[in-house]
C-alpha positions as CSV (number, residue, x, y, z in Angstrom):
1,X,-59.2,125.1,219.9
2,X,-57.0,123.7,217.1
3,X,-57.3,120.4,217.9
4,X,-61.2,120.6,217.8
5,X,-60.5,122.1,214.2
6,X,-58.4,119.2,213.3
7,X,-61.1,117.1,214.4
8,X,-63.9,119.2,212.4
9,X,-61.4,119.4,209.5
10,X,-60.4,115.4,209.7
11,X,-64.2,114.4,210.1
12,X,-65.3,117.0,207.2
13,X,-62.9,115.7,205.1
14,X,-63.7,111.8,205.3
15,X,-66.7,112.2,203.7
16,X,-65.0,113.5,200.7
17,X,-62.6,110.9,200.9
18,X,-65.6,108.5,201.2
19,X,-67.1,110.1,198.4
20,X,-64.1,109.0,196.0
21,X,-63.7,105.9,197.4
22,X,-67.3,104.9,197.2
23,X,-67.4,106.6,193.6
24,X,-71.2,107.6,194.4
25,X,-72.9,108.3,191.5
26,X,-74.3,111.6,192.8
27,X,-71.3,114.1,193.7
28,X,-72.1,115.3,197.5
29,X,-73.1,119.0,197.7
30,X,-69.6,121.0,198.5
31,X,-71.7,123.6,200.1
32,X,-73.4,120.9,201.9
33,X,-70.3,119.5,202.7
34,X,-68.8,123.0,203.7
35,X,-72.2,123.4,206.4
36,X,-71.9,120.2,208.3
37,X,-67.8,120.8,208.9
38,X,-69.4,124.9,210.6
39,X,-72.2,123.0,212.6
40,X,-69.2,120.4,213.3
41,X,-66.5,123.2,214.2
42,X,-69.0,124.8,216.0
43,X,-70.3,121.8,218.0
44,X,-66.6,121.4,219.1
45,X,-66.1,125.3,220.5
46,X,-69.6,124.9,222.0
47,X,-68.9,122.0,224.1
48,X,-65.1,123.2,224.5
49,X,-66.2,126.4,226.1
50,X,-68.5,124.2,228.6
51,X,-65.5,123.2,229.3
52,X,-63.6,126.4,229.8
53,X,-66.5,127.4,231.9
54,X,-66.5,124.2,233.9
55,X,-62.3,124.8,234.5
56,X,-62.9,127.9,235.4
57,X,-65.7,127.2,238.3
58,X,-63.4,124.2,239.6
59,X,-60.0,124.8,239.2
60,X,-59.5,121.2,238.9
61,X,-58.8,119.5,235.4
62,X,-60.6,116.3,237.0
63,X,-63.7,118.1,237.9
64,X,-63.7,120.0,234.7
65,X,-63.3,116.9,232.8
66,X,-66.4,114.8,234.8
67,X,-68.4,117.7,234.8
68,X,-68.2,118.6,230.9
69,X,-68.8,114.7,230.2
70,X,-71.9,114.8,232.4
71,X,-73.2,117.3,230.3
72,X,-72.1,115.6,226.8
73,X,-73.6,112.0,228.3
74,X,-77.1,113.7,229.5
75,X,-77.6,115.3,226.2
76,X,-77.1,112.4,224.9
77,X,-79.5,110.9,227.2
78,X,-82.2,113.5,226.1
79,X,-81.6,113.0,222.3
80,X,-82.0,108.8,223.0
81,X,-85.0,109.4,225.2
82,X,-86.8,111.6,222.3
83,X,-87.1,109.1,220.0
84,X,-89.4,106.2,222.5
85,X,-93.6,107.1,222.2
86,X,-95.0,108.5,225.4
87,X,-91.8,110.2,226.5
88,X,-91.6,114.0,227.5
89,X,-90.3,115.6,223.9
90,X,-88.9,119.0,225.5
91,X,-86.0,117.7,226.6
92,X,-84.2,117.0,223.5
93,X,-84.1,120.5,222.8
94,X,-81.7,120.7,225.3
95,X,-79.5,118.3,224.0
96,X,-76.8,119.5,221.8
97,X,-76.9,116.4,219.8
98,X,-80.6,117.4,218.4
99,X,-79.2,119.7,216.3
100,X,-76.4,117.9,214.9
101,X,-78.4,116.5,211.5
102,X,-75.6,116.1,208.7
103,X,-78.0,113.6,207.4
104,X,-80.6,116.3,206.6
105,X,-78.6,118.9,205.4
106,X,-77.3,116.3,202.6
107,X,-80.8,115.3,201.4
108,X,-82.8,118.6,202.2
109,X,-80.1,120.6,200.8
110,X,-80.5,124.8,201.9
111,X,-79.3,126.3,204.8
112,X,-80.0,125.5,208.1
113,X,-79.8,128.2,210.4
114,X,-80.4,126.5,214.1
115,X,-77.4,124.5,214.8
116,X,-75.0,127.5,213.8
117,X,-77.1,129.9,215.8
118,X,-77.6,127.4,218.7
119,X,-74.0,126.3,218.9
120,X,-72.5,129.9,218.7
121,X,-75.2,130.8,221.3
122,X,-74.0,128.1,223.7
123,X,-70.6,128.8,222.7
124,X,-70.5,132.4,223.0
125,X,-72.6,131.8,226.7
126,X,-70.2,129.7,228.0
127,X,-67.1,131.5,227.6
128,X,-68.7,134.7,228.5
129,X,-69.6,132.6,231.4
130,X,-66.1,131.3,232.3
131,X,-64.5,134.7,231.6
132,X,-66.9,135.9,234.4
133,X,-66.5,133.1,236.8
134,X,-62.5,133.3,236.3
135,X,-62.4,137.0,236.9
136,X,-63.7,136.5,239.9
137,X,-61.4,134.1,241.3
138,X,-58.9,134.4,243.5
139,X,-56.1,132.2,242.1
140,X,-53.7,130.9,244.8
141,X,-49.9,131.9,244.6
């Protein structure tokens, strides 16, 4: 968990940094600045409880590790797929990438509610799921 909040922290702040290097005209939003790094944190402990819950159901770091990267590469999969004409459009909402939009929060400005509520959802899920799964194991002495 703190090293996904270094990485939320160290990706939050290089837009700042950016910001002074750049010297944009236009000071980004702070509060903007201080949504993206919760969706960003929160992305992170979403797809790090998939992972809890993936270590818990396999017991293997390897398995874990594969299974957790299948889920990152097919929701990326489902956000590419959106985007071509005559594809199926309901899968994207499965993909935790769809609601990663740091681009929209910066011009659109307010507060966007989904990604925090869908990333704490998926969070909260998954660790209630591995908590359940891991209870139930019987671990080998």
């Amino acid at each position: 968990a703190l090293s996904l909040t270094l990485i939320s922290v160290a990706s939050a702040l290089s837009l700042v940094v950016g910001e002074v290097l750049v010297g944009i005209e236009t000071p980004l939003d702070r509060g903007a600045l201080l949504q993206i790094f919760s969706h960003l944190l929160l992305f992170h402990l979403a797809l790090g409880a998939i992972a809890l819950a993936f270590s818990a159901l396999f017991m293997a770091a390897g398995k874990a590790c594969g299974a957790t990267g299948v889920v990152l590469f097919l929701s990326f999969l489902f956000q590419m797929t959106a985007g071509f004409e005559g594809v199926a459009q309901a899968p994207k909402y499965l993909s935790l990438l769809y609601y990663w939009r740091p681009q929209q929060v910066l011009t659109d400005g307010g507060l966007f509610l989904q990604p925090i509520l869908v990333y704490a959802g998926v969070g909260i899920g998954a660790f209630v799921a591995a908590l359940a799964i891991f209870q139930r194991r019987e671990i080998p002495e």
